[in-house]
C-alpha positions as CSV (number, residue, x, y, z in Angstrom):
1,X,14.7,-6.0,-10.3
2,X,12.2,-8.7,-11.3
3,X,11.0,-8.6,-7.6
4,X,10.5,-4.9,-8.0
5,X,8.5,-5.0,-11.0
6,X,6.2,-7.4,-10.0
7,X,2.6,-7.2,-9.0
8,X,2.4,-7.1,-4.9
9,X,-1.1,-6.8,-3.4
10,X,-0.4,-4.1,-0.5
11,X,-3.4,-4.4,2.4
12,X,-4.3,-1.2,3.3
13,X,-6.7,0.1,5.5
14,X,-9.5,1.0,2.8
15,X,-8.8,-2.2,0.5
16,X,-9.1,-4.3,3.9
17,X,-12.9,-2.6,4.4
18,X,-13.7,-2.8,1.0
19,X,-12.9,-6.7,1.3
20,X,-14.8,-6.8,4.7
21,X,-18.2,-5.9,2.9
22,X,-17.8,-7.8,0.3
23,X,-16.9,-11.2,2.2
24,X,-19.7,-10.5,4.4
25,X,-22.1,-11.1,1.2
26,X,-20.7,-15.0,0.8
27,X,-22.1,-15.8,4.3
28,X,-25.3,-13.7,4.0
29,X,-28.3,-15.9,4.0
30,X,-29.9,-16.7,0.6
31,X,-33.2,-14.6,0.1
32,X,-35.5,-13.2,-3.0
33,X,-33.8,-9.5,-2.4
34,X,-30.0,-10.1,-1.9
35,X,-28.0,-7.3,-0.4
36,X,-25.3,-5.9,-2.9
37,X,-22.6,-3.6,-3.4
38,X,-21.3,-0.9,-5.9
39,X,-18.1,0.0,-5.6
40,X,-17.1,3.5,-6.7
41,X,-13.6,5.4,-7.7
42,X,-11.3,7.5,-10.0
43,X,-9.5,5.5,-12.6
44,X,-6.4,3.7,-11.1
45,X,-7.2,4.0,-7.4
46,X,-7.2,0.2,-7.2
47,X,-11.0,-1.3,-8.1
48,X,-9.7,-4.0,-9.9
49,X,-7.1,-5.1,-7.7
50,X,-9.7,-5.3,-4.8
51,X,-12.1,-7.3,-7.3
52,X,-9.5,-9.7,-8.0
53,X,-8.0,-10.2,-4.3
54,X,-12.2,-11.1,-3.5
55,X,-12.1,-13.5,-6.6
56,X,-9.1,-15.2,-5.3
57,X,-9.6,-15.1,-1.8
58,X,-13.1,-17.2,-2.8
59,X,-11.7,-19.5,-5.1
60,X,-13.4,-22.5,-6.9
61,X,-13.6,-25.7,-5.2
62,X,-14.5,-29.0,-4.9
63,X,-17.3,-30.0,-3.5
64,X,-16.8,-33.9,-2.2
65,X,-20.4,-34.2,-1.2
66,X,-22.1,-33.3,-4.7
67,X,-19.1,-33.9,-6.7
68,X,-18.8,-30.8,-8.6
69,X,-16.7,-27.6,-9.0
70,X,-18.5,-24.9,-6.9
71,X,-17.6,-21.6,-8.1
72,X,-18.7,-19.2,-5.2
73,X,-17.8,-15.8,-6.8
74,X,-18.2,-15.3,-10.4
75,X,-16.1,-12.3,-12.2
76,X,-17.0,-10.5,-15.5
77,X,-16.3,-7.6,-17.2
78,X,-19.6,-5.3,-18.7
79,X,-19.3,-5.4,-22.3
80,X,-18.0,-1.7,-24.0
81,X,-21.4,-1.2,-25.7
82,X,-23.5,-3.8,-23.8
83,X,-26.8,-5.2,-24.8
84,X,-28.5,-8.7,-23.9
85,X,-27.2,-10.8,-26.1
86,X,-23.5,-9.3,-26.1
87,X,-23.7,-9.6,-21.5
88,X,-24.7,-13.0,-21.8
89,X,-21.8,-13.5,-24.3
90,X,-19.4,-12.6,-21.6
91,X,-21.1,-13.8,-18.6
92,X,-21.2,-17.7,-20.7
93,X,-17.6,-16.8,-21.7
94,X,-16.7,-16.0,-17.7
95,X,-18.1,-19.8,-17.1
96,X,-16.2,-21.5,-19.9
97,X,-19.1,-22.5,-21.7
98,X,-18.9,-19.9,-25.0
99,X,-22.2,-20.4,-27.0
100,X,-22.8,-21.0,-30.9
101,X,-23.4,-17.7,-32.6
102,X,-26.8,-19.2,-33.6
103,X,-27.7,-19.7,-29.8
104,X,-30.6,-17.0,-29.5
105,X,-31.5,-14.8,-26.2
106,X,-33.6,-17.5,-24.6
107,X,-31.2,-20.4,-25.1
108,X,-28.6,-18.0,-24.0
109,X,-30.4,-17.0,-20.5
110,X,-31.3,-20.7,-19.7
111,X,-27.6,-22.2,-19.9
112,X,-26.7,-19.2,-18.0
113,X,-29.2,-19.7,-14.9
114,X,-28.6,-23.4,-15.3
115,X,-24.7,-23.0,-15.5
116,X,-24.5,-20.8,-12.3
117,X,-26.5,-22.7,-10.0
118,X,-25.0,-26.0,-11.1
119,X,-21.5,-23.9,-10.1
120,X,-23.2,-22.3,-7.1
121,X,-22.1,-18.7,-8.0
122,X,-23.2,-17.0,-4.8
123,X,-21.9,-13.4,-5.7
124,X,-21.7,-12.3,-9.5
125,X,-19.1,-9.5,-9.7
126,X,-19.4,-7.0,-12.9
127,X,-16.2,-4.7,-13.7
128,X,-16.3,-1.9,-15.9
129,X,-20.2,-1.3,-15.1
130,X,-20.1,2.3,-16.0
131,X,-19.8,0.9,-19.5
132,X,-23.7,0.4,-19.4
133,X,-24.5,3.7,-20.3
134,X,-22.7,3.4,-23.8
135,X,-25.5,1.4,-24.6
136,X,-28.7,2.9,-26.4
137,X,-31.1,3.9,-23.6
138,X,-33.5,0.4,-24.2
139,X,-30.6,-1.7,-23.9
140,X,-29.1,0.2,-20.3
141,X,-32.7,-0.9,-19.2
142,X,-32.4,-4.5,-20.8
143,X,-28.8,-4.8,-19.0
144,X,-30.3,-3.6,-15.6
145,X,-33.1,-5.5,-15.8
146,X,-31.5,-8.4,-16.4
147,X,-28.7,-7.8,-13.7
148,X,-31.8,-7.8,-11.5
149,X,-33.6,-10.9,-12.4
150,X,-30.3,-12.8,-12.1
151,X,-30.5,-11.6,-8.7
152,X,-33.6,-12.3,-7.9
153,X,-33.9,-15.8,-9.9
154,X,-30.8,-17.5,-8.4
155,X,-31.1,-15.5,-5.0
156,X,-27.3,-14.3,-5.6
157,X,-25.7,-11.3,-4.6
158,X,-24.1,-8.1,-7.2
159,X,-21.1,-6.4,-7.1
160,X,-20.2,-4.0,-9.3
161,X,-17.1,-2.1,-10.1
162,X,-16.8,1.4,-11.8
163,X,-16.0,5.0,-12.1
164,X,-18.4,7.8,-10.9
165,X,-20.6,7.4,-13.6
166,X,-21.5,4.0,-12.7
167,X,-24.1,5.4,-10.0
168,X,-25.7,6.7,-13.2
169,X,-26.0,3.4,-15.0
170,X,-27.4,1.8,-12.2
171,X,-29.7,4.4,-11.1
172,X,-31.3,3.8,-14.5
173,X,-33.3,0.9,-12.4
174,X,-34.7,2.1,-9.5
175,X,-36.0,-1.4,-7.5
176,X,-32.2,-2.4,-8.6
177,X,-30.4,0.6,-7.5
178,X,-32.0,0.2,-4.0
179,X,-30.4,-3.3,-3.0
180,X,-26.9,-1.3,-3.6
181,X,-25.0,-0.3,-0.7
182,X,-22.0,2.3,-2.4
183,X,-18.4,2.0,-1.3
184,X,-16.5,5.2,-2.8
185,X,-13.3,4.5,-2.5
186,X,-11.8,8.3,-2.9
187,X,-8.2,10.0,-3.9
188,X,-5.4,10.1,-1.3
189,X,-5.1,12.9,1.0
190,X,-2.8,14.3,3.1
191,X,-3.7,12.5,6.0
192,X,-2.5,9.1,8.3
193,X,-3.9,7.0,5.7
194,X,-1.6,7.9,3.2
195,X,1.1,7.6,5.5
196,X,0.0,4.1,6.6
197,X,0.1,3.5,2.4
198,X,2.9,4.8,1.6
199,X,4.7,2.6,4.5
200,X,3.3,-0.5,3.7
201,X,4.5,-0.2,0.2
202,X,8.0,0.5,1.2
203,X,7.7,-2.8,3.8
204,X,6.8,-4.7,0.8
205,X,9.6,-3.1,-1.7
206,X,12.6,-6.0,-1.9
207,X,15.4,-3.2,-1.2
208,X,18.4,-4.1,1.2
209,X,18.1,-1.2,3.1
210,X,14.8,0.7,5.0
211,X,13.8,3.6,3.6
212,X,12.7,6.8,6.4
213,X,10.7,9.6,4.2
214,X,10.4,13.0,5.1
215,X,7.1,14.5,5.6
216,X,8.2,16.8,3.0
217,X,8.9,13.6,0.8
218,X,5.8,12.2,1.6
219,X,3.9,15.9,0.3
220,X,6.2,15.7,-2.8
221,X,4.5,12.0,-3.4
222,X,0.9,13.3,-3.2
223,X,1.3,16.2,-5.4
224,X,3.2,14.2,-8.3
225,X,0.8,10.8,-8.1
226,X,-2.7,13.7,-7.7
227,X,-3.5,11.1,-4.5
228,X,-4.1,8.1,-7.2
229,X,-3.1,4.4,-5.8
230,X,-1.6,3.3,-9.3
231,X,0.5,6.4,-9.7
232,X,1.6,6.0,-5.8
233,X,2.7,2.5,-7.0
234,X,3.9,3.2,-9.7
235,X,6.4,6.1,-8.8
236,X,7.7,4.0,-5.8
237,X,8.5,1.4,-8.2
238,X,10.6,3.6,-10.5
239,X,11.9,5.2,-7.3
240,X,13.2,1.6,-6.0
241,X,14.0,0.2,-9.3
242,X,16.8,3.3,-9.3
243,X,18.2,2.6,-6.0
244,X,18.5,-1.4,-6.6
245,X,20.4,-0.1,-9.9
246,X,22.5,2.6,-8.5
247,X,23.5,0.4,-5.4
248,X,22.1,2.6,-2.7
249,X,19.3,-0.1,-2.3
250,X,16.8,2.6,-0.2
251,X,14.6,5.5,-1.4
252,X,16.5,8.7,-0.4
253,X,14.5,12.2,0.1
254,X,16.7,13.7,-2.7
255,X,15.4,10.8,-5.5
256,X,11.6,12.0,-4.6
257,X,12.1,15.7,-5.3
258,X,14.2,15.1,-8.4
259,X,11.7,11.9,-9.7
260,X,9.3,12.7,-12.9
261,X,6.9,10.7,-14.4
262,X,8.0,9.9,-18.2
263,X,4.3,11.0,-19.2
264,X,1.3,11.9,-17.5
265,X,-0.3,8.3,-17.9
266,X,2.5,6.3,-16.1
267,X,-0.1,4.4,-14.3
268,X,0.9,0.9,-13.8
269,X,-2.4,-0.6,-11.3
270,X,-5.6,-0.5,-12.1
């Protein structure tokens, strides 16, 4: 049941393109215009999962021949009503060095530049970035003008993470909006990639037995989750959960069409 429960990174086909583009910004060459990336999608169809798997698959090292921790790609979450002083809060916070409430903007922006090239961040991820535009409208230009002279300054990649709205927030700067390349990363369809999703979940769920769905099953899946990856997740995970408890230890046709959600929020991945 534990094994059930528990938090399995699934590689399907869109994650594994999503990860493609981003790795490709660790090799690119450093430059004064660095390429980026925004990365676009409903609530709970997996963003954050994909940030972290980047994050982890580029994990800080030691460096033998300097003799420091190099820190190649540097996560953060955009502050809920963000200005300068509040993202270089979190951005100091995201590199262990917190600063004195005292510390003003300048100080603040120097031990940030100085901290991430001593680390050699190479790409700065930002989650959450639609949270820009809950700032006044000065401070969403502050924000984006900032995002772009840390780009420009330590010749370092972006990649930012957020709902629809987040192609508002960084359209706000138009210099910076044109160094993003968009990934949308839409709602399940009926379709082989939902198929392909649906089966590599099952492969991955610890139940003694395989599980064979119906197409009809598979129709019944979509309509509940509306074609959102946490929902997909979650409902397979109540659905295997049952048959590990029950002893049947598969995922029969007749559990799908009798299987409802306990609310409408029941997400479980973001």
């Amino acid at each position: 049941m534990r094994a059930i429960r528990s938090r399995r990174w699934v590689l399907y086909p869109r994650a594994k393109q999503a990860l493609d583009h981003l790795n490709r910004l660790i090799d690119h060459p450093r430059g004064t215009r660095m390429p980026s990336i925004a990365v676009y999608g409903d609530s709970g169809m997996g963003k954050t999962t994909i940030m972290e798997r980047f994050r982890d698959d580029n994990p800080s090292g030691f460096d033998p021949i300097t003799g420091k921790e190099r820190t190649p790609v540097m996560a953060m979450e955009m502050a809920g009503k963000p200005g300068e002083r509040r993202f270089y809060a979190e951005l100091l916070a995201s590199l262990g060095a917190p600063q004195s409430p005292r510390a003003d903007i300048v100080q603040m922006e120097q031990a940030a530049l100085r901290l991430l090239k001593v680390v050699g961040v190479q790409v700065l991820v930002i989650d959450e970035v639609h949270n820009i535009l809950a700032g006044s409208h000065r401070d969403q230009r502050i924000v984006l003008n900032t995002l772009r002279f840390l780009s420009n300054r330590l010749q370092i990649s972006l990649v930012c993470f957020g709902v629809t709205d987040a192609r508002e927030a960084i359209s706000g700067d138009v210099q910076l909006a044109r160094r993003f390349e968009e990934f949308s990363i839409n709602r399940w369809g009926a379709n082989e990639q939902f198929e392909t999703l649906v089966s590599s979940i099952l492969r991955n769920t610890p139940l003694r037995k395989p599980t064979v769905l119906t197409p009809k099953s598979l129709r019944r899946i979509l309509q509940v989750t509306e074609g959102i990856t946490a929902n997909i997740f979650h409902m397979i995970n109540c659905l295997a959960a049952d048959a590990a408890q029950s002893g049947h230890e598969r995922i029969t046709d007749e559990a799908i069409e009798n299987w409802r959600p306990l609310s409408d929020g029941g997400a479980a991945y973001a």
